[in-house]
N, C-alpha and C positions, 0 to 999 in steps of 0.2 A: 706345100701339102698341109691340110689343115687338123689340127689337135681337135680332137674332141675329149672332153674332161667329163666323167660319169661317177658320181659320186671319189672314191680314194682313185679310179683308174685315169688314165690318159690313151689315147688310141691316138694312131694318123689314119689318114682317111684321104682319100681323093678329093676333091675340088668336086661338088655336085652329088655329091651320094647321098641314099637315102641312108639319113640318120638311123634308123628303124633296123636297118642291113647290117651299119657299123656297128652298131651294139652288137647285133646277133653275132658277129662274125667274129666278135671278140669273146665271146662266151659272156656276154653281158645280158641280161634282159628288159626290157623296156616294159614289165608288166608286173603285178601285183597277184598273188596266192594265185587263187583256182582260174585267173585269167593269163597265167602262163602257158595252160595248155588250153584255153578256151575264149579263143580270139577270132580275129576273121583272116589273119595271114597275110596284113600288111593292105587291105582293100580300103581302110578308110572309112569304117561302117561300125565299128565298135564300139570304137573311142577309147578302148584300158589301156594302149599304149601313150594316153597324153603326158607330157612333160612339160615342168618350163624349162624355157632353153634363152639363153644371153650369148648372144654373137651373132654373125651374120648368117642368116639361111633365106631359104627361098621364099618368097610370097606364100601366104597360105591359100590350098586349092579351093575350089567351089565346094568340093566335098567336106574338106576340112574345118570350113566355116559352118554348114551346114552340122555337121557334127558336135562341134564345141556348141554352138548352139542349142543345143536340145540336152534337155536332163539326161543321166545329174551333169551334166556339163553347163556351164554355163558363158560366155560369148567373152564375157569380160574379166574372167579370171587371168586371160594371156597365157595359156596351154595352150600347146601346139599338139599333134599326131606326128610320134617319129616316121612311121609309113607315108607320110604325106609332104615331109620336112626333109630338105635338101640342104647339105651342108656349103654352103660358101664361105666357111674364114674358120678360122680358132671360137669353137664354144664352149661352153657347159650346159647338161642338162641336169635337172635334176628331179623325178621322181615324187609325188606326195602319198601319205595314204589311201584307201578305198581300192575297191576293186577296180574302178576307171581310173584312180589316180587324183581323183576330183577333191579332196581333202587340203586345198591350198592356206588352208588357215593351220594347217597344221607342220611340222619340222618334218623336212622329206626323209624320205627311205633311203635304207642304203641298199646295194645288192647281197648283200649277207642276210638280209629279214626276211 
């Protein structure tokens, strides 16, 4: 069963799940201020749940490329979409500033901001 690490937390999680889910299901959120209640609900079209994440997950989808791709995202920061992001092994993700998360030059978030 695989750990996932979110900032100070730790969750187990099944083999395959969408990251996005284990947050939520932990009372965690994968999103930043006014994008915690103004997101797409896990469709892959938004982009303010991006994170980086270190550990094994799934391939990222056609969606999810297309996504990170387009402002303010950009392709080659290595954010992933927890909605789009499947766990296979022990991770961490962790959270940047901006309302997409898109702030990777800057020390991430924690879930208390």
């Amino acid at each position: 069963m695989p750990t996932v690490r979110y900032g100070d937390r730790e969750v187990d999680c099944e083999r395959g799940a969408v990251l996005r889910d284990v947050l939520l299901d932990a009372g965690l959120v994968p999103h930043n201020g006014t994008s915690k209640r103004v997101n797409c609900g896990g469709h892959g079209t938004c982009g303010t749940c991006a994170v980086a994440v270190d550990g094994p997950t799934s391939a990222p989808t056609a969606r999810e490329r297309w996504r990170l791709d387009f402002p303010p995202h950009d392709a080659g920061a290595g954010l992933r979409l927890t909605c789009q992001t499947r766990v296979e092994g022990d991770l961490a993700a962790r959270k940047f500033p901006g309302f997409w998360g898109q702030h990777t030059d800057s020390a991430p978030v924690t879930d208390e901001e």
